[in-house]
C-alpha positions in Angstrom: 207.4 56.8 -27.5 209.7 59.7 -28.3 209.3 61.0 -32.2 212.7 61.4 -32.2 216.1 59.9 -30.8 218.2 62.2 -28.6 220.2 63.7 -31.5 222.9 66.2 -32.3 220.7 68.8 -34.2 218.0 69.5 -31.4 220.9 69.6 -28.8 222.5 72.1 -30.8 219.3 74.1 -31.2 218.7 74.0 -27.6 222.2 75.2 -26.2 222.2 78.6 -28.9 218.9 79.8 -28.4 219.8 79.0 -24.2 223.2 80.6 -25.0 224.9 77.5 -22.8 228.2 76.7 -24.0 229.3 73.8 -21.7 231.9 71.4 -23.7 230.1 68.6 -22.1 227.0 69.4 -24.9 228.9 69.2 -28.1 231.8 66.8 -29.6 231.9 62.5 -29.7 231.1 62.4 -26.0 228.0 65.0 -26.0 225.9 64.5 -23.7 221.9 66.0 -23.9 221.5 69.6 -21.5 219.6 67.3 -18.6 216.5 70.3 -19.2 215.9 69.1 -21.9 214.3 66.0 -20.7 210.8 67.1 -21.5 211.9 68.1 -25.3 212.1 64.3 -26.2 208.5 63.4 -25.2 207.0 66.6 -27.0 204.4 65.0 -29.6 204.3 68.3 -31.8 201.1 70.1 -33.0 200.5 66.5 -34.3 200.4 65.1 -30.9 200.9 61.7 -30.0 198.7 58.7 -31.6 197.3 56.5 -28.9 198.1 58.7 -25.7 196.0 58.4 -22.7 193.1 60.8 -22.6 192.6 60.6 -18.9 194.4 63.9 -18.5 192.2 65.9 -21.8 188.5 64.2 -20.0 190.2 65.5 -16.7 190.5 68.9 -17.5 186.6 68.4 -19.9 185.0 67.6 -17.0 187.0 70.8 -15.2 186.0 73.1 -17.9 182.4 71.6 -17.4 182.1 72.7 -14.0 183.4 76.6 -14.3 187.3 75.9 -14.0 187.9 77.5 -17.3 191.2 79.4 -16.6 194.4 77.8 -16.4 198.1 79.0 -15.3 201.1 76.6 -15.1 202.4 76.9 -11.4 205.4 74.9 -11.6 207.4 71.9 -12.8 209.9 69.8 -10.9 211.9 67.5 -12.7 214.7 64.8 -11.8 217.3 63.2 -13.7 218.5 59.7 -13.3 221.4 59.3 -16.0 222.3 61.4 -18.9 220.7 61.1 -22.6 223.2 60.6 -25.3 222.5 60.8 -29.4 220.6 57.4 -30.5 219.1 57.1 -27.4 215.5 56.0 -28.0 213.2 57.7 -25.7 209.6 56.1 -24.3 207.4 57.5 -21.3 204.6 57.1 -19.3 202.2 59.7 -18.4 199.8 60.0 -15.7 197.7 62.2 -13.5 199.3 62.4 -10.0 197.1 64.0 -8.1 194.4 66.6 -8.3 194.2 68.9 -5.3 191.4 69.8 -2.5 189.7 72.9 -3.7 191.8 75.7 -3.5 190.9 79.3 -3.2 193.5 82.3 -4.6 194.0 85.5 -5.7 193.6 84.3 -9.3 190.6 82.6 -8.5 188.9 79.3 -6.9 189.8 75.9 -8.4 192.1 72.8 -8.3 195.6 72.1 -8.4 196.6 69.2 -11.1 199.7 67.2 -11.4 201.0 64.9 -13.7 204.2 62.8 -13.6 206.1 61.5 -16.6 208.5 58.6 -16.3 211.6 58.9 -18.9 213.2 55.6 -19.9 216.0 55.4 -22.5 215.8 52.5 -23.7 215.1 50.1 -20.9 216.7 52.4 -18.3 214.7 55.0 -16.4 216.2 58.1 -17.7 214.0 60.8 -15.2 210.7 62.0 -14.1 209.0 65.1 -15.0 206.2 66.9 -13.2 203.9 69.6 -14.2 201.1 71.3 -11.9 198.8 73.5 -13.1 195.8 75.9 -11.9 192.3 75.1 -13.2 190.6 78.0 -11.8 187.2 79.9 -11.9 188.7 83.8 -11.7 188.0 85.5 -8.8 186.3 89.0 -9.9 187.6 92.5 -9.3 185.2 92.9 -6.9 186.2 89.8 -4.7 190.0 90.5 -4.7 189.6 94.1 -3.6 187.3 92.8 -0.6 190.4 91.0 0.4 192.3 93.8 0.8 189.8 95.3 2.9 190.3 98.8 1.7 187.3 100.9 1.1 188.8 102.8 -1.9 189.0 99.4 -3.7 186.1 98.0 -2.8 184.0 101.2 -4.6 185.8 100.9 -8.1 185.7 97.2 -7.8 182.1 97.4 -7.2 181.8 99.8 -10.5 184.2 97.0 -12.3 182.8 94.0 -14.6 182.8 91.1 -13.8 183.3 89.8 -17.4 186.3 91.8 -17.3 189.7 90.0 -18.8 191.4 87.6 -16.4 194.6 89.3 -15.4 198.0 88.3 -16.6 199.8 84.7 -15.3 202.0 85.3 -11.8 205.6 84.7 -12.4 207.1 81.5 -10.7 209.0 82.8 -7.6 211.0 80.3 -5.7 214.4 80.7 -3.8 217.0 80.6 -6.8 215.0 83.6 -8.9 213.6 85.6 -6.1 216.1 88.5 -6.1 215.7 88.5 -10.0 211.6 89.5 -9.2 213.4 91.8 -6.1 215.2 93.7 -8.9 212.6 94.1 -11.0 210.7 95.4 -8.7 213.3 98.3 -8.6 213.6 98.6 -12.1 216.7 96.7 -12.6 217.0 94.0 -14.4 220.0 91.9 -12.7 221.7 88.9 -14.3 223.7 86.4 -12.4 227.7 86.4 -12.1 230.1 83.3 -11.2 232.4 84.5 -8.5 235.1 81.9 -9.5 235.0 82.2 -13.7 232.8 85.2 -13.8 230.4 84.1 -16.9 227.1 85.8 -16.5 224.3 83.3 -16.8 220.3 83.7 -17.5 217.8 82.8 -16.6 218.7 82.5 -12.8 220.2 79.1 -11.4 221.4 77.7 -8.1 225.4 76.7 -9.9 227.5 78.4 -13.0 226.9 75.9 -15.6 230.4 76.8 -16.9 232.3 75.5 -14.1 229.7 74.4 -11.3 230.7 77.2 -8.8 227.9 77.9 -6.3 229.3 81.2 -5.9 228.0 84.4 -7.1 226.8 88.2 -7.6 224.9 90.4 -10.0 225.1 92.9 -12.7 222.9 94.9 -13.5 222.1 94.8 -17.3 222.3 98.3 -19.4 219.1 97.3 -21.0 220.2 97.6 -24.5 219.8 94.4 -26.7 218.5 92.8 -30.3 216.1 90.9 -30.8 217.6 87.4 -31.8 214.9 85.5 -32.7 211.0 85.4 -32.3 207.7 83.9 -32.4 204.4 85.2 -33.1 201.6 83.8 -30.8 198.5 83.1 -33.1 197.5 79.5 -30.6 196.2 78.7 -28.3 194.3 81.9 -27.5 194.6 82.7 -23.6 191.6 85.5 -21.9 194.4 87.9 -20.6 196.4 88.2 -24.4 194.9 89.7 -27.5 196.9 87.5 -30.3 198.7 87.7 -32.4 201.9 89.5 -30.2 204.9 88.9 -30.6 207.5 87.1 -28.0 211.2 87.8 -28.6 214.5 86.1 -27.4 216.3 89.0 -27.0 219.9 88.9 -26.7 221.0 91.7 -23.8 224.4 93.9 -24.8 225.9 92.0 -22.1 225.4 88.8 -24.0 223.4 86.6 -22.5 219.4 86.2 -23.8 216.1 86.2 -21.9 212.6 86.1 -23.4 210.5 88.7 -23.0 207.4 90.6 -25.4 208.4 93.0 -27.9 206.5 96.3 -27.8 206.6 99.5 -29.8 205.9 97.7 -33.3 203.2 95.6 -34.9 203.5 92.3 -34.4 204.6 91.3 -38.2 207.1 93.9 -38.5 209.5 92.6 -35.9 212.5 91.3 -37.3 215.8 89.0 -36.3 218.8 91.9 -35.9 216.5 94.9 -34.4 218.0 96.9 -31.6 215.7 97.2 -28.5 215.4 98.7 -25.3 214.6 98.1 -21.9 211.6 99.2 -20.7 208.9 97.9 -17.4 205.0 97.4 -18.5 202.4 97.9 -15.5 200.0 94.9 -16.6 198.3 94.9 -13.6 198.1 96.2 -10.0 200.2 94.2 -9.0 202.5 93.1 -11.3 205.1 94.6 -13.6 207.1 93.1 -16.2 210.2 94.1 -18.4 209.3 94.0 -21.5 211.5 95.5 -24.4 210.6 98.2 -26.8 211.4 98.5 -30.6 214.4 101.4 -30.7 212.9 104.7 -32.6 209.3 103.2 -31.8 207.5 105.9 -30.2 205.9 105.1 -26.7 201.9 104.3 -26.7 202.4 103.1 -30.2 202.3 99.8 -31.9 201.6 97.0 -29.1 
């Protein structure tokens, strides 16, 4: 069961951190943001009492055999009717399936997915599904034999293999692939409306201001403030060194995105300070914008 009943408070939470102002969220008549169908079942660093532990002996008995690494690949959810305030949440949770062994770029391992069933009440309310990677990583070594190029294959060979797992892949599907297309080129676009002209992010299929499918880009001028933050202490991941910081910047054109503040220790960031755009090679193949403290010298900090 649900902590908590769909309630005013959290909603409101939810649509000013998302910057989503849709009149159909707030008044006598509000109606819960249909995302936020997982937020209801969340258990808290408490957890929930009594909760199946097929799903924590699953991924034991993964850990046991070398599938130590983990990267969420994707969720899918569907929504069957809309959650109101004093609705009184309950679900079930089970494991859906667990793949055939798969071998990626990451690394070898298994594909896991489990399915939530929403009720409110006594009604079904939606279903939630979340797949994950449990994967042994590949070594340096390994991926640049895939690539079959000589040059990487000597200074993967000179590489450890103990070396840190390398950073998750972002999630690229049809309604966010020109976002990764643009960052790519060092832009960092954000969605348009063509009918109202409200820019929206992150990246969806509709405006949610007036449900026009119809859009373009900007691209953003990359200056911003942080608006709020967290500072990652748990759980610890191979390819981060916590504590760092993750802010929700708000971009000069108004809309927010999360990203990693750079530039300045992690316990000196603060709501209110100005940031700028910058992109962060993590990897050889992937680059991220990340945003840097304004006045913080480059190299410095982290």
């Amino acid at each position: 069961m649900g902590k908590d009943p769909v309630n005013e408070p959290m909603i409101r939470h939810w649509c000013e951190a998302t910057g989503d102002r849709n009149p159909a969220y707030a008044g006598p008549n509000a109606i819960a943001p249909p995302t936020m169908l997982q937020a209801w079942t969340m258990g808290g660093l408490s957890g929930h009492k009594g909760r199946s532990k097929a799903y924590d002996e699953l991924l034991g008995l993964l850990d046991g055999a070398g599938y130590t690494s983990v990267v969420a690949t994707d969720c899918e959810q569907e929504y069957l009717r809309p959650l109101r305030p004093g609705d009184e949440i309950t679900f079930d949770s089970v494991v859906e399936s667990v793949s055939a062994r798969k071998t990626t770029k990451l690394g070898t391992g298994y594909f896991v997915t489990t399915r939530m069933d929403v009720r409110a009440g006594s009604q079904p309310a939606g279903t939630h599904r979340f797949r994950i990677f449990k994967y042994a990583p590949a070594t340096r070594k390994a991926r640049a034999a895939e690539d079959a190029s000589p040059a990487t294959e000597a200074a993967a060979s000179e590489a450890s293999t103990a070396s840190r797992p390398r950073r998750p892949r972002p999630v690229v599907n049809r309604d966010n692939a020109g976002f990764w297309e643009g960052v790519a080129r060092h832009r960092l676009l954000i969605q348009r409306c063509d009918a109202c002209k409200t820019l929206r992010f992150p990246w969806l299929p509709g405006c949610n201001a007036c449900g026009s499918l119809e859009w373009d880009t900007v691209e953003a001028s990359g200056g911003g403030i942080v608006y709020s933050y967290v500072v990652m202490h748990h759980p610890p991941f191979p390819a981060f060194d916590p504590p760092h910081a993750v802010g929700l910047i708000e971009l000069a054109e108004g809309v927010r995105m999360i990203s990693n503040v750079v530039g300045v220790p992690h316990d000196e960031v603060r709501i209110g300070m100005p940031v700028r755009l910058e992109y962060e090679r993590v990897d050889e193949e992937l680059e991220l914008p990340v945003f840097r403290a304004v006045g913080a010298v480059e190299g410095s900090g982290g």
